[in-house]
N, C-alpha and C positions, 0 to 999 in steps of 0.2 A: 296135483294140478296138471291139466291135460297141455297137451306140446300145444295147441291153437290161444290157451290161456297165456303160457309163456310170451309167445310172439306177439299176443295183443300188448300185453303191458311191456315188452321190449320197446315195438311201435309209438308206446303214450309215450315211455321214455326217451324216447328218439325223437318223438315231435315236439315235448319237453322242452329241450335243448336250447329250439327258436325261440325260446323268451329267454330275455336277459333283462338285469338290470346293472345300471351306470348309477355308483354317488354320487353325490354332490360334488363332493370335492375329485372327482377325476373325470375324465371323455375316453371314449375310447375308438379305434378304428375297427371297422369289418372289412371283415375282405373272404372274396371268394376263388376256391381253386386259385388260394394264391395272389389274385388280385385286388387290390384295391378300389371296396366298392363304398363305402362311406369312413371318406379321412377324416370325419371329424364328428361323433357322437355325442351329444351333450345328456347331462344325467338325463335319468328317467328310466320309464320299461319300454322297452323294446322287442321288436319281432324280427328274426332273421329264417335264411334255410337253417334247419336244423345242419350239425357238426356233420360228418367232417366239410358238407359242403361249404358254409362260415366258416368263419373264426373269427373271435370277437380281443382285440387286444384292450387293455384298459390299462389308462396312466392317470396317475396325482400331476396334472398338471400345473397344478395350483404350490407344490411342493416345492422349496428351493433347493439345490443341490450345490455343493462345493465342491470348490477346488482350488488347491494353491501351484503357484506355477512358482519355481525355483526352491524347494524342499519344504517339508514338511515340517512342522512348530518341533516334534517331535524331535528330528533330522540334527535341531539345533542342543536342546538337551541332550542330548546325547554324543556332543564333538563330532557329530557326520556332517561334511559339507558335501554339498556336488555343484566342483565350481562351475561347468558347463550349463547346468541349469539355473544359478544364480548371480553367474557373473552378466553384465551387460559393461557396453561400451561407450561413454559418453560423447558429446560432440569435440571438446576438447583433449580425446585420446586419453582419459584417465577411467579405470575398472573400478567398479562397485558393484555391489551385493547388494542382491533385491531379493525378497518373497514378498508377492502378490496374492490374494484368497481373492477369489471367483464367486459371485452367486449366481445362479441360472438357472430356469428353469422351464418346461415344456412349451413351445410357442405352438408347433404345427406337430400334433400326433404323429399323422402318417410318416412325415418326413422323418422325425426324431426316430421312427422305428424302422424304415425301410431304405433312406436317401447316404444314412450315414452310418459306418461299422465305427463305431468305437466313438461315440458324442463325446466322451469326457477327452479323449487324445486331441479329437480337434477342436474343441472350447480350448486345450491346455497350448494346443500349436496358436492358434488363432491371435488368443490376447499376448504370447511370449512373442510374437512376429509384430504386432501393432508397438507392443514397447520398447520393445529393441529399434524401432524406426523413430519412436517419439525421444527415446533417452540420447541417441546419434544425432538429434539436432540440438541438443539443449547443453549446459554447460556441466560439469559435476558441481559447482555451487548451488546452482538453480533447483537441481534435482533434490538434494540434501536442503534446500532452505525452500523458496517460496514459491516452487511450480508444482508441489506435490497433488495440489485439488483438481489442477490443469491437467496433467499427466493422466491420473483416474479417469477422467470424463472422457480427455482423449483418446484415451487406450477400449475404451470400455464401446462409444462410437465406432471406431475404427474396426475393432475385432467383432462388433455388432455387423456393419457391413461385410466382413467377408465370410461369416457364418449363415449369411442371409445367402450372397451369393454360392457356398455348398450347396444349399437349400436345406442346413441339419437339423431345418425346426428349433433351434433355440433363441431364446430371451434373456438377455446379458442382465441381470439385474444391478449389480454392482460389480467392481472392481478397486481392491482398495489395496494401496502400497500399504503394508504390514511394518517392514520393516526397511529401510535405506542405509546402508551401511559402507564405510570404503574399507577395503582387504585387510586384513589383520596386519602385513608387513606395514602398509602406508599409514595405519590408525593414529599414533601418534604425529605425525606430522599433519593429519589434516584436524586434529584437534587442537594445537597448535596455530594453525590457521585459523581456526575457528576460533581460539582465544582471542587473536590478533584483530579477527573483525570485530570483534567484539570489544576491544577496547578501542579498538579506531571509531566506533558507533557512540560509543560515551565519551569522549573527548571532542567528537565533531558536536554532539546533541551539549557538552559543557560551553565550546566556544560559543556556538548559536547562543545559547542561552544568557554570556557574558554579554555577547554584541548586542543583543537585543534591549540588557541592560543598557548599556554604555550610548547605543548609539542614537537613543529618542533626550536621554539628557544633555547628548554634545549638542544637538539639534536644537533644542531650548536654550541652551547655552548661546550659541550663534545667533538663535533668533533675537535674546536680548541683545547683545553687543551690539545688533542689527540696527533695532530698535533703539536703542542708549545713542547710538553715533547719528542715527538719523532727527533724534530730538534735539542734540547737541548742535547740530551743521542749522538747522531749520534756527534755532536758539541765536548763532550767532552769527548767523545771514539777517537776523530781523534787527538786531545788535547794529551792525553795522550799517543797515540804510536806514535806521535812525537815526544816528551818528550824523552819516551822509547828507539826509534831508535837514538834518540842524545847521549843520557847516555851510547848506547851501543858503537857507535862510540868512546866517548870519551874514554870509559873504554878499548877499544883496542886497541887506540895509545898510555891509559896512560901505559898499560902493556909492550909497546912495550922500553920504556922509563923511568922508571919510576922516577927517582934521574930528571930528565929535565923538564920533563911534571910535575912533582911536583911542581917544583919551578917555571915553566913558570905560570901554574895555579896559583898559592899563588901573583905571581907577576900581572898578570891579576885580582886577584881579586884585589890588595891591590888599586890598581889603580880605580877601580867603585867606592869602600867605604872611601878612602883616601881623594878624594875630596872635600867631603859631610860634612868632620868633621873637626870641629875647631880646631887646636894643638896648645898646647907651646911643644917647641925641648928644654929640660934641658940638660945642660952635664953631665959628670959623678961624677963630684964633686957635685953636685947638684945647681950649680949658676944659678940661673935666670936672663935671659939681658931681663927687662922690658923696654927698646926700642923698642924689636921688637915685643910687643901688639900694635895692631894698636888701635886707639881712636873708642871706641865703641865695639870691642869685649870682651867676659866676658872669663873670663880664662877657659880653660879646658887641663885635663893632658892626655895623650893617653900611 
């Protein structure tokens, strides 16, 4: 092959170069002499200067990538700790053990490849600085019990803006506390504690539960006595101004009469209580006719 053949198919080779293709699943940046002339390539084929004057970088942006911030799952099977990267300090001055895992993944090409040396240090700085400010306001209870789902979104927000502000091209996609744990020295005491609430939650949720019993039947209970004493009082208010309106009647016919209605009255009663009672009738001599005791009545004088 003649030296003009060589350099032609060099030259095809060379012009070659300017077509590229991008996958689906990645983007890539060009850039020229260095600079950045298209940060953001979406798949396809494409035409650039031929190398070295391009250069074509390509990323799986679509990829998630990890990271745990305070050791490694590993770290733990194997009795390695590093207290400095998994101790934090909570708002009430007590230490716990955290490991956090990261997802993230490419947001802005250029940036993730030119704006920032070492992406994974500052995703690892980022969210360990958001949670250390989020676990400083919060209690060690809160953290270990009911603000873990808060803490995440917080943390994940938070370290969202100040990667935004680097400008390191990343997309926080989750942030999940792993594990929550207090120092091996404090462990049984705050289990302990944690027994403690635990039985103080079943004996509050037993009382509720007795009172709730107890206190719709004392209330029914009240309401009848309520009820019982208000039909009794009504009972013996109508009692008495019947009574009342009788006495008043009779007192204004006795007025109207009184020598008749006297003695009609005296003879009305004598007739209710006369019955009722056993007599001997003595004359005025005082003779007793013990004939007229019947057999079996015991004497009585009236």
């Amino acid at each position: 092959m003649s030296r003009r053949g060589i350099v032609a198919g060099v030259a095809i080779v060379w012009l070659a170069s300017s077509v590229y293709i991008v996958p689906a699943d990645q983007q890539a940046v060009e850039t020229r002499f260095g600079a950045v002339v298209s940060p953001r390539v979406m798949p396809g084929i494409h035409i650039s200067l031929p190398w070295p004057i391009d250069r074509v970088y390509r990323l799986k942006v679509q990829q998630l990538q990890r990271l745990v911030v305070g050791g490694e799952i590993s770290d733990g099977v194997l009795g390695r700790t590093e207290p400095r990267a998994s101790q934090f300090l909570t708002g009430d001055q007590n230490i716990i053990h955290m490991r956090v895992a990261v997802q993230y993944s490419v947001g802005v090409p250029a940036d993730y490849l030119f704006r920032t040396d070492g992406v994974a240090r500052a995703v690892g700085a980022a969210v360990e600085s958001a949670l250390a400010e989020r676990i400083s306001s919060r209690t060690v209870d809160a953290v270990l019990t009911t603000e873990k789902a808060a803490i995440q979104e917080e943390v994940r927000a938070s370290a969202q803006k100040l990667l935004n502000d680097y400008r390191a091209g990343v997309i926080l996609s989750t942030v999940n506390l792993e594990t929550v744990t207090p120092p091996p020295e404090a462990a049984e005491a705050f289990r302990d504690v944690a027994s403690a609430r635990a039985d103080s939650s079943r004996i509050v949720n037993q009382s509720m539960g007795y009172a709730n019993d107890v206190i719709p039947k004392a209330r029914g209970e009240a309401q009848q006595l309520l009820e019982a004493g208000q039909g009794y009082k009504l009972k013996k208010v109508n009692e008495a101004q019947g009574d009342a309106a009788r006495f008043t009647q009779v007192a204004a016919e006795y007025s109207r009469a009184a020598d008749v209605n006297g003695r009609r009255i005296y003879l009305e009663t004598m007739e209710q209580v006369l019955p009722r009672v056993k007599k001997l009738i003595v004359d005025k001599n005082g003779n007793l006719d013990l004939t007229i005791i019947r057999k079996g009545d015991s004497p009585a004088a009236k």
